[in-house]
C-alpha distance (Angstrom), angle and dihedral (degrees) to the residues before:
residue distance angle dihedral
X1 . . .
X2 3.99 . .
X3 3.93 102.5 .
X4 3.65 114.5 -138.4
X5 4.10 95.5 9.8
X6 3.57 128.0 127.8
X7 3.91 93.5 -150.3
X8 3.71 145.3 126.8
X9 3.65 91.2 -114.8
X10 4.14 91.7 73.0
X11 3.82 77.5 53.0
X12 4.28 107.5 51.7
X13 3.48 117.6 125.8
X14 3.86 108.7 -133.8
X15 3.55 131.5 -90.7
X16 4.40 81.8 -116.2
X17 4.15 96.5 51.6
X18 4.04 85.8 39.9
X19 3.84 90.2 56.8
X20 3.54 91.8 41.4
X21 3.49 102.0 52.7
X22 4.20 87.3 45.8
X23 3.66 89.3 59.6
X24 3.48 90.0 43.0
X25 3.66 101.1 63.2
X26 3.91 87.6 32.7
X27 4.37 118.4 112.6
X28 3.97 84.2 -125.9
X29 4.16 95.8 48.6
X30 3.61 94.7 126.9
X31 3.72 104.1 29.1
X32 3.84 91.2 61.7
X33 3.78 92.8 68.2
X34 3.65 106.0 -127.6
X35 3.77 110.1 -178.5
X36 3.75 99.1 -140.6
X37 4.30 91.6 35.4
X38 4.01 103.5 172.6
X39 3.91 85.0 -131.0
X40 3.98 102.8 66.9
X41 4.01 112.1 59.0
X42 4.04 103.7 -132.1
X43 4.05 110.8 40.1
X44 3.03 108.9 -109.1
X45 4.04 107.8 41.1
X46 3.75 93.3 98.3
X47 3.81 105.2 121.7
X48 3.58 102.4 -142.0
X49 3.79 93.3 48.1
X50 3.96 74.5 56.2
X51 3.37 96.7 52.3
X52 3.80 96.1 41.7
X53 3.84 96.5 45.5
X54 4.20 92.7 44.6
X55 4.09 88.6 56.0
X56 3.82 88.1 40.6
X57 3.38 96.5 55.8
X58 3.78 90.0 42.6
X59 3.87 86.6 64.0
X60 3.52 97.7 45.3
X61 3.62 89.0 54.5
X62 3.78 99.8 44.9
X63 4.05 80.4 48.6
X64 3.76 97.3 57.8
X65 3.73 91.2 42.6
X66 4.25 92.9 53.3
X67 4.17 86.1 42.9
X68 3.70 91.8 52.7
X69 3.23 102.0 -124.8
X70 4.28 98.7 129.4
X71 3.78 83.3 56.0
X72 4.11 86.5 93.0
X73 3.77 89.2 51.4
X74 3.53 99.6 45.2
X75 4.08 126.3 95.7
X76 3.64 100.7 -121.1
X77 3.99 120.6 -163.2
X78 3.93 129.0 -162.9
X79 3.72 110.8 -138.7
C-alpha cells in the first residue's frame, strides 16, 4: 500500500485471486484440484483436491512412521 497515491498499485489484485481466476477460466479448472475451486460451494468439496490430499497425507504419514518420529507417541512394551 502506497499512502497518499492515486495509483493502480493500491488497486492490484493478488498474485492468489490472479491464479485463481486463471485456473478458473482454464479447460482443466476442476481437474487440477484447487481447494477453494470457484465451482464447488464449500472449499474444499472438490474431488480431486480429495483425492490428491487423501494420498498426500497417506505419504506423509507412511514418512513419519519410516523416520521415526511416531516412536515418541507410541505405547511401547518390553517382552
Amino acid at each position: 500500500h502506497i499512502a497518499r497515491r492515486g495509483s493502480d498499485i493500491n488497486h492490484k489484485s493478488s498474485w492468489y485471486h490472479y491464479l485463481k481466476q486463471k485456473c478458473f477460466t482454464s479447460k482443466t479448472c476442476p481437474q487440477r484440484g484447487c481447494y477453494d475451486c470457484p465451482l464447488y460451494e464449500k472449499p474444499g468439496d472438490n474431488p480431486f483436491f480429495k483425492k490428491i490430499h487423501t494420498s498426500a497425507e497417506k505419504i506423509r504419514a507412511k514418512d513419519i512412521v519410516d523416520l521415526g518420529e511416531a516412536d515418541t507417541w507410541r505405547k511401547t512394551a518390553d517382552l
